[in-house]
Structures are given as C-alpha cells and as structure tokens.
C-alpha positions as CSV (number, residue, x, y, z in Angstrom):
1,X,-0.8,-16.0,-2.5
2,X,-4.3,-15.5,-1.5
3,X,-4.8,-11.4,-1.8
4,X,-8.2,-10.1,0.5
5,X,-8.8,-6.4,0.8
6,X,-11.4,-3.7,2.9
7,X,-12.2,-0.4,2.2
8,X,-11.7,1.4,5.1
9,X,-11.9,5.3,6.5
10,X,-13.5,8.6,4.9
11,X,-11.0,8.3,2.5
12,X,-12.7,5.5,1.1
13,X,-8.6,3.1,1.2
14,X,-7.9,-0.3,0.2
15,X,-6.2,-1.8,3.2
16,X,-4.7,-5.4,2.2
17,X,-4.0,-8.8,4.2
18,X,-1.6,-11.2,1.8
19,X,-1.3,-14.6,2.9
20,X,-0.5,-18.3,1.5
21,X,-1.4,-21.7,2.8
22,X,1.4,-21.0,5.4
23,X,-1.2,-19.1,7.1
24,X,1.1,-16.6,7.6
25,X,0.1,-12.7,6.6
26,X,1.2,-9.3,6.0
27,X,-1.2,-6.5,5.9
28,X,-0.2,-3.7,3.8
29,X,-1.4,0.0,4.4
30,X,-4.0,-0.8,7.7
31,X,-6.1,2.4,6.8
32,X,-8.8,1.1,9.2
33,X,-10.5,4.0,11.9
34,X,-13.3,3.7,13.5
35,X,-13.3,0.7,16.2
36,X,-15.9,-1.2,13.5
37,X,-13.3,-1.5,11.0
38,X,-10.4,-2.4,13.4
39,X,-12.8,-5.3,14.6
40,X,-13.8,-5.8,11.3
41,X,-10.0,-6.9,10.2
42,X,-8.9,-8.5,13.5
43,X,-12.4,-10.7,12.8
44,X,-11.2,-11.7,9.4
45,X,-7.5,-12.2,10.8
46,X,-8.9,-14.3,13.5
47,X,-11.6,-16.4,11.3
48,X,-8.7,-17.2,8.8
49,X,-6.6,-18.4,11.2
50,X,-3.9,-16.3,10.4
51,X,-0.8,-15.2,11.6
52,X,0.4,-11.5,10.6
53,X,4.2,-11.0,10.8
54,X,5.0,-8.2,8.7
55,X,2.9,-4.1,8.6
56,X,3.9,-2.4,5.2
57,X,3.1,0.7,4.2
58,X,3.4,1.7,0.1
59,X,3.4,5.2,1.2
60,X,3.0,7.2,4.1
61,X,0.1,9.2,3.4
62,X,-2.6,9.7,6.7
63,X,-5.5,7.5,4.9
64,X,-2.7,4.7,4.4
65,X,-1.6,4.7,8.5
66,X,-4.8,5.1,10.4
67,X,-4.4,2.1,11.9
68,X,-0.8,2.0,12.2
69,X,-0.7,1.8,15.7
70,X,-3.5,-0.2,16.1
71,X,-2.1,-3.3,14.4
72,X,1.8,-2.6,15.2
73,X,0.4,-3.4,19.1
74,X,-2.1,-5.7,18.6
75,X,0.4,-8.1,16.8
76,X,3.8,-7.2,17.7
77,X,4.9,-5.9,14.5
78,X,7.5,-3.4,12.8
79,X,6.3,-0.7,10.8
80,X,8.3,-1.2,7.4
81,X,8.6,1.5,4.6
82,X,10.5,3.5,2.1
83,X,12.8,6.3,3.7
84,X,11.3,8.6,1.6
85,X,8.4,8.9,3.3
86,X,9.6,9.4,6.9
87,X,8.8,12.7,7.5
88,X,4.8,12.4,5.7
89,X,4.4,9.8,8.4
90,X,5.9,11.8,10.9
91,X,3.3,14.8,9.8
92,X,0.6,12.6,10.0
93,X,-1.1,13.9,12.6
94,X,-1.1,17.6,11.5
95,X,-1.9,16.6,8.2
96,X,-5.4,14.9,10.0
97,X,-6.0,18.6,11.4
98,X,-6.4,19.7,8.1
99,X,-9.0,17.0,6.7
100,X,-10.8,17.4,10.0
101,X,-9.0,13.2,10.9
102,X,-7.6,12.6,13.9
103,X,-4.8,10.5,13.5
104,X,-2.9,8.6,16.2
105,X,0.6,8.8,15.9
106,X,2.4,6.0,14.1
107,X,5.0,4.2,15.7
108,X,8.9,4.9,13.8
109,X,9.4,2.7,11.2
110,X,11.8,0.1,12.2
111,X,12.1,-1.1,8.7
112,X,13.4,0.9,5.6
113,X,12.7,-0.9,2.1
114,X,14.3,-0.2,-0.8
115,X,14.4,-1.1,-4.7
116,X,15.1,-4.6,-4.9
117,X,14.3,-5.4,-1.8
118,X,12.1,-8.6,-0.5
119,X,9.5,-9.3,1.6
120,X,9.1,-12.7,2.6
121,X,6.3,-14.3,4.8
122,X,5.4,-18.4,4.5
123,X,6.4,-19.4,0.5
124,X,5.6,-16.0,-0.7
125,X,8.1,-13.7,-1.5
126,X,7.3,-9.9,-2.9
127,X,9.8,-7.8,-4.5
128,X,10.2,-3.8,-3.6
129,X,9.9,-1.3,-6.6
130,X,10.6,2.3,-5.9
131,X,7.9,4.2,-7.7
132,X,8.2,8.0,-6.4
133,X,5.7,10.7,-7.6
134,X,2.7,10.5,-5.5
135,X,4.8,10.9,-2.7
136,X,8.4,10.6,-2.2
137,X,8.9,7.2,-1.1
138,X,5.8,5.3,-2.8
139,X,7.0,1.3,-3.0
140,X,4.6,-1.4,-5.2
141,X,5.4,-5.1,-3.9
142,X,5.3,-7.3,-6.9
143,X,4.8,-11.4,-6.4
144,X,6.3,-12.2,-9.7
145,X,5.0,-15.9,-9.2
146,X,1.4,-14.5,-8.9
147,X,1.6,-12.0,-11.5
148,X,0.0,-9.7,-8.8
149,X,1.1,-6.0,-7.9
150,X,0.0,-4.2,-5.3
151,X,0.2,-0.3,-6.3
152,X,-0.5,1.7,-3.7
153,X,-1.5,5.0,-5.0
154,X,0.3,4.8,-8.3
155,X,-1.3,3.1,-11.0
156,X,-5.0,3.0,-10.5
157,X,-8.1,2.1,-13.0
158,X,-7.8,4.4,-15.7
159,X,-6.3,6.9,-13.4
160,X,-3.2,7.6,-11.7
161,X,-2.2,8.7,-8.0
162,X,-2.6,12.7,-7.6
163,X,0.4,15.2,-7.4
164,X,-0.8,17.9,-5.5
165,X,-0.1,16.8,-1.9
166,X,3.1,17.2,-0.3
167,X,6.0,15.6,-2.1
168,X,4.1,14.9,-4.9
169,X,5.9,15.4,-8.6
170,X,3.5,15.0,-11.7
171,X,6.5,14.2,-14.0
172,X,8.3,11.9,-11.8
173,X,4.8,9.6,-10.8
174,X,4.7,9.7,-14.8
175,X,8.2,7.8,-15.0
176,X,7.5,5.2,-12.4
177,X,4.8,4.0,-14.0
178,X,6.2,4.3,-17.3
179,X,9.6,2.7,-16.5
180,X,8.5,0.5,-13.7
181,X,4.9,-1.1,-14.1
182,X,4.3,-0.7,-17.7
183,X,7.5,-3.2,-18.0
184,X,5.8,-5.8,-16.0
185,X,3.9,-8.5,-18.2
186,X,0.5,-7.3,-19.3
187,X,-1.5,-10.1,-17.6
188,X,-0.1,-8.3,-14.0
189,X,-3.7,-7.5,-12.0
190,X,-3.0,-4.7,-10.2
191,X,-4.4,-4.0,-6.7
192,X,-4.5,-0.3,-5.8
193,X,-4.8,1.9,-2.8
194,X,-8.5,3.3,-4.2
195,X,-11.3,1.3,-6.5
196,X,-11.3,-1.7,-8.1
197,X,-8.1,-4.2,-9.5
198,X,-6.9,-3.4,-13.1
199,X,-4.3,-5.3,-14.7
200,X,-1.3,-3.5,-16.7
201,X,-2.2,-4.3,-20.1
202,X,-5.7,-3.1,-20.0
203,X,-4.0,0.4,-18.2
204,X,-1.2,0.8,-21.2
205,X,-4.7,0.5,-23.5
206,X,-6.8,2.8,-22.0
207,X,-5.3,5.2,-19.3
208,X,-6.3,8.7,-20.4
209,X,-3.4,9.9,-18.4
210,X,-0.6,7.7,-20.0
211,X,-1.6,7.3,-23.3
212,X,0.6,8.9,-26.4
C-alpha cells in the first residue's frame, strides 16, 4: 500500500489517499477548502491514475470533513464512519460558525464502521479499531501487512489528540491508546491527522503524555 498525504485547511489536517498497484484508492478524512486544495488532490488523483472507491472519515471533527462533499460528488462515493460520531458531523456547520469556517454540509454517512471491521480496496485490506476519546467515534485503520496505522487524531508525535472539544474524554483517549495501539508491534509507523509520521515504539519511549 502506497500511503500519500496533504496538509490541507487553517487547521493545518493531514488528509490521506491509500492506494496499491490496483490503482484503486481510498482517501481518508478529505479536509481540503479552498478550491486550490480541492484541485490540488483531484490533480494528484488524476496524475496517478487512480481510481477512488471508498471516503473514510477517522472522526467527524469539521477540519476532518471540509471536503466531504466535494469528493462524495465528484467520485460517487459513500461517506463511511463510526456511529459515534454522527451527530459531530451533523454539527459541523455550526461548529464552523464558531472558528469563523464555513463548512458545507456533509452528506449522511451511508456507511457505519465498527471494531473489527474491514475496508478493502484492490489487494489492500485495513482493519477498523475503535479508539474513542478525542471524540466519540474516533476509528484508526490498521494494514497489518504494511505495518502502517493511520491514527487520526489519536496517537500523534509525542503528543496525543486533545479532550476539550465536544465528546472528548481525557481518560478514555488515554485507554485507546493504551489498550489499542501500544499493542500493535513497535515497528508500526503511524500516520496522524496533524504533523509528521511516528511509529509506536518510538511513542511508548518518549510520549510525555503516556509515559509512567
């Protein structure tokens, strides 16, 4: 699985396009805004010669959906998430108000993943794990094969995901990671929703937030 990523909106996200020799892609949390960085990905799409078949979301958080709609009509596709975060995607647009964002309304999910769960495009598959606590329904997708996780806002380089927006639980974001990434082999890179890769061993070593 090849794993290319762009930094898109004021928010400064990681929005991600997965793909394989297939050519087939999924693009994971399409944060992208202005018209520049909705050209920008369709380019890359487009100069690849890929085909996307699947939109995930690891969370529903606005910087996370921006371009939602965008890519769900451009390509046809089904919005596909955790249930937990229905209603955060359903606020997104008064949650723009308040960061001064305007966000377009997402379309419904028409997909609701769950622990365990796989997502399959070409000869990759990624398995779902629930990891609640930045928000309520935060998901990582784990390509066991690759040894590649992408985290969302859980797990990021010597920081975590915050707790203070809605549906956030400092304890419970605290357990995920504990019980559900830090189980994962320490060679796993991690690819998170803000900054640069880490892998899982280097984050048990030196996470202020997680150590003792």
């Amino acid at each position: 699985m090849q794993i290319h990523y762009f930094t898109f909106n004021p928010f400064q996200e990681n929005t991600y396009v997965l793909y394989d020799a297939t050519r087939e892609c999924i693009i994971v949390d399409p944060g992208c805004y202005s018209q520049e960085e909705k050209n920008e990905l369709v380019r890359f799409i487009t100069n690849a010669g890929l085909t996307p078949v699947k939109l995930v979301l690891s969370h529903g958080h606005i910087d996370h959906i921006l371009g939602n709609s965008f890519i769900a009509g451009r390509y046809g596709l089904k919005v596909e998430m955790h249930a937990g975060d229905a209603a955060i995607l359903k606020s997104a647009p008064v949650y723009g108000e308040m960061w001064g964002v305007r966000v377009e309304p997402s379309p419904d999910p028409s997909v609701w993943l769950k622990e365990g769960d796989e997502i399959r495009f070409g000869s990759t598959v990624l398995k779902i794990i629930f990891t609640p606590g930045h928000s309520p329904g935060s998901v990582c997708l784990y390509n066991e094969a690759d040894r590649t996780l992408i985290g969302g806002d859980v797990l990021f380089f010597e920081s975590i995901g915050r707790t203070d927006l809605p549906g956030g639980d400092p304890a419970t974001l605290l357990q995920s990671i504990r019980s559900k990434l830090f189980t994962l082999p320490d060679e796993v890179r991690v690819f998170p929703g803000h900054g640069p890769d880490t892998t899982i061993g280097y984050e048990k070593q030196n996470n202020p937030f997680l150590q003792g």
